[in-house]
N, C-alpha and C positions, 0 to 999 in steps of 0.2 A: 427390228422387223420380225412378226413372226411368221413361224414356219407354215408352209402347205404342201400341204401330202398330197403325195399323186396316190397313192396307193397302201394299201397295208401291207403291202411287202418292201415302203422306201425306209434304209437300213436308219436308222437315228445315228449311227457315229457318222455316216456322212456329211454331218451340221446342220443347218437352218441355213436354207438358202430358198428364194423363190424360183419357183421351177417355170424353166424358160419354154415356150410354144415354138418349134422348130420349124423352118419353111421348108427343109427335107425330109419327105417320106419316110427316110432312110435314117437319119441321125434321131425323128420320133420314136422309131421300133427299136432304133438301137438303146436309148434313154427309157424305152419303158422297160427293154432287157436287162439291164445294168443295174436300175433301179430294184429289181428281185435278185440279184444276187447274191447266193452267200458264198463262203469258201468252203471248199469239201468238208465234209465229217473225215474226222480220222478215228481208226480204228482198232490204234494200239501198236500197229507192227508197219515193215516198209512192204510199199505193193510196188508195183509198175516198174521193177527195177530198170526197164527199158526206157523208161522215160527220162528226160532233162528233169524233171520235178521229181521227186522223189517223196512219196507220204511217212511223215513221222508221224510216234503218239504225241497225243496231246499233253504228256506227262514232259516228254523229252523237251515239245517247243517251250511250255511252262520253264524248264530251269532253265536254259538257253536265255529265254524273254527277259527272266530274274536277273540273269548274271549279267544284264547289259542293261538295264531299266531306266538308269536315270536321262535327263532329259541330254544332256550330253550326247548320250549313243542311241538318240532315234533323232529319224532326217523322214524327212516325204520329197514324193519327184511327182511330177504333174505331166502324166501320160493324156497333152490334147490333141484330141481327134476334131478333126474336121474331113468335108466332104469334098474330095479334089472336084477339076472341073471335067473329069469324064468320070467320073459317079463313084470314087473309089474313097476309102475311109484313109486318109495319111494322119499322121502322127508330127508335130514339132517338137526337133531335136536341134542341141547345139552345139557348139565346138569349144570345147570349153580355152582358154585365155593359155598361151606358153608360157605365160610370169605366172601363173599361180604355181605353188606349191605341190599339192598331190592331185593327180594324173594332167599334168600340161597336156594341154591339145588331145584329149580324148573326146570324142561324143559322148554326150551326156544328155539326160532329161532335164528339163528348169529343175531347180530341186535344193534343199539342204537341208541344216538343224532343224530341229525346234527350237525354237527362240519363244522369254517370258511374255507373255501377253498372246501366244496360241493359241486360238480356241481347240481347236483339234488337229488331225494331220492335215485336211483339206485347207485348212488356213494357213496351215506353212508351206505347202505345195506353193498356194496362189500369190501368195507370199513372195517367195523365191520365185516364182516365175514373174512378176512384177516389178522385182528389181534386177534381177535377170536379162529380160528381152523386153520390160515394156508391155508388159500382157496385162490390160486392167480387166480385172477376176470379175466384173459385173459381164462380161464378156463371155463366160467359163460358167455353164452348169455343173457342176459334179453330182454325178450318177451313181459310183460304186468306188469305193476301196478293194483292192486284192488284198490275199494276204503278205503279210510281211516276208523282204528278203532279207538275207544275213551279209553286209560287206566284208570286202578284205582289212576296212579297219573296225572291225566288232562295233559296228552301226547298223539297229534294227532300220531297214528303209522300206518304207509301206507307197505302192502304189498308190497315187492318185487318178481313176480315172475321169477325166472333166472332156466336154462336146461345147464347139467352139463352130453355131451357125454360122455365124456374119463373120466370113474371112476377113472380106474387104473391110471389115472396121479394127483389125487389128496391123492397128502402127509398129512392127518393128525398132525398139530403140534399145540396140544391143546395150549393157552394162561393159563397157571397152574394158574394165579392170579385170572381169570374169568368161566375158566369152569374146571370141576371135569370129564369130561364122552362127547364122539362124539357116537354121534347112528345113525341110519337112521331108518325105518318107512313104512309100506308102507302107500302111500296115500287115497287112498280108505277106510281104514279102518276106516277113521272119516267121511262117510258117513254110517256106517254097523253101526248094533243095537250089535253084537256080542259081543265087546270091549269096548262098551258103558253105562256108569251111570250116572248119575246125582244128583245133592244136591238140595234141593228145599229150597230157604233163604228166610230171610225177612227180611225190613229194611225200617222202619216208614211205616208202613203198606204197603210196596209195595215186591211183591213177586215176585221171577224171580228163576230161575233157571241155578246153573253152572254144564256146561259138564266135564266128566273129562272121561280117555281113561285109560286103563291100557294095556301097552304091555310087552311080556316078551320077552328076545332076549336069544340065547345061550353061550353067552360068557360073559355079563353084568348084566343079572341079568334083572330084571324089573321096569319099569319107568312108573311113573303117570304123563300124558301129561292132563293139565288143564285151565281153566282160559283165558287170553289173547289169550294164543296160540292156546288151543283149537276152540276157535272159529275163528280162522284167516284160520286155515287148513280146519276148517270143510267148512268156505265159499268157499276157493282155491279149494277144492275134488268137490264142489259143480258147480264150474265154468267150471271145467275142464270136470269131467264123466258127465256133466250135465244132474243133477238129484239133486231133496232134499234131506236131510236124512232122514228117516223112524220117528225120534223123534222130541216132541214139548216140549213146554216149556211155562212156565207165560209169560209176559211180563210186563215191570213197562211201567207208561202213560209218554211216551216220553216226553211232552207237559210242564210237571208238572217239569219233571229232567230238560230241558233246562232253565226253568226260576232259577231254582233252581240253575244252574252251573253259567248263567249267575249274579246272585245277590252275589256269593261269601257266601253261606250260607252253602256249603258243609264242609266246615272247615276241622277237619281232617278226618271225615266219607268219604274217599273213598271207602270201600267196595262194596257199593251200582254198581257201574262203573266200576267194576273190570273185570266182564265180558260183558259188553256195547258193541255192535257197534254201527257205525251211518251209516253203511253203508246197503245194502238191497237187498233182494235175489230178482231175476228175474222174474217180471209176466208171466204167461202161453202166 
């Protein structure tokens, strides 16, 4: 198939995909927004110390990238938005499986490896979320990639963002081995102080702070959205309604974690990186 440009600002590592004609006002202007995104310039040093995102140089994210490169330690998660029915932009999210291995029953994004035969991240997003919940990607425009976050097991995970018109054509068919629960969300809500707490850690004397969400739905019950994901949505809400979130947080001295990831001294302490990124909220 080949590709069609909506515009010369649609990013090419997005893929070749044909771009889909929205019957929301709303999810058009948002796809034409997405489609010119880039991720901030970095400028060498850390800014916004007030922020969840933190700006590193581009030197720092470069050895960070190296020290984890192969296809092993990069995953993509598939942040789809759609348009609820009183006009609000939510997000599908799911609960991941109590028999799995690492993190039973967390909320999570569709999402995992790269696996051989990828064409880019947007193909392993869609990917995982097709064997996941059931979500056939001819369903699933992708608009933009954010930048990469850093997991607590040194896995580069690069957002996916994909716009998902036609609710009413996506069948739900959980993968029972991997997830327990499909929900959705609305997006904004990981920018509001409402739904929002945090846990204040520490770990070899550096302190930081994890978000976590509580939402309750009427059919399912209530779900603690935290961790990885949390911050992947709260930067996505951030990009989109562009606007910060009302809350701050510590921060550890990035400077100090890179040498530290770089010399292989993190052993099995990932906690510390659990909720890391290396990616950076937008100067004024």
């Amino acid at each position: 198939m080949a590709c069609i440009a909506a515009s010369a600002c649609m990013d090419t590592e997005v893929g070749c995909q044909t771009l889909q004609t929205h019957d929301s006002e709303k999810l058009q202007s948002l796809a034409k927004l997405l489609r010119c995104y880039r991720p901030p310039s970095f400028n060498g040093e850390i800014e916004n110390a007030n922020h969840d995102h933190v700006m590193m140089s581009s030197s720092n994210i470069t050895k960070i990238m190296e020290s984890v490169a192969t296809k092993e330690r990069r995953a993509a998660v598939l942040v789809c938005l759609f348009e609820g029915p009183g006009g609000e932009l939510r997000v599908i999210l799911t609960k991941r499986s109590m028999n799995l291995s690492s993190h039973p029953g967390e909320v999570a994004l569709p999402g995992g490896k790269v696996e051989e035969g990828d064409a880019d991240d947007s193909a392993t997003a869609l990917r995982e979320a097709m064997e996941e919940i059931g979500l056939d990607p001819s369903l699933v425009e992708v608009v933009a990639n954010l930048e990469p976050f850093f997991s607590q097991h040194q896995v580069i995970v690069v957002p996916v963002v994909g716009l998902l018109s036609r609710i009413g054509d996506f069948k739900a068919a959980p993968n029972v081995d991997e997830v327990d629960a499909i929900f959705d969300a609305p997006l904004e809500m990981f920018i509001k102080e409402e739904s929002h707490r945090c846990e204040e850690r520490e770990w070899r004397s550096w302190k930081y702070t994890r978000h976590l969400f509580d939402y309750e739905t009427e059919e399912q019950g209530g779900f603690l959205i935290g961790g990885l994901t949390a911050s992947i949505l709260i930067r996505a809400a951030s990009v989109i309604y562009q606007r910060s979130p009302p809350f701050t947080t510590h921060h550890l001295d990035f400077q100090q974690l890179q040498k530290t990831i770089i010399q292989n001294t993190l052993n099995d302490s990932y906690d510390v990186v659990k909720d890391l990124t290396i990616c950076a909220t937008q100067t004024a």
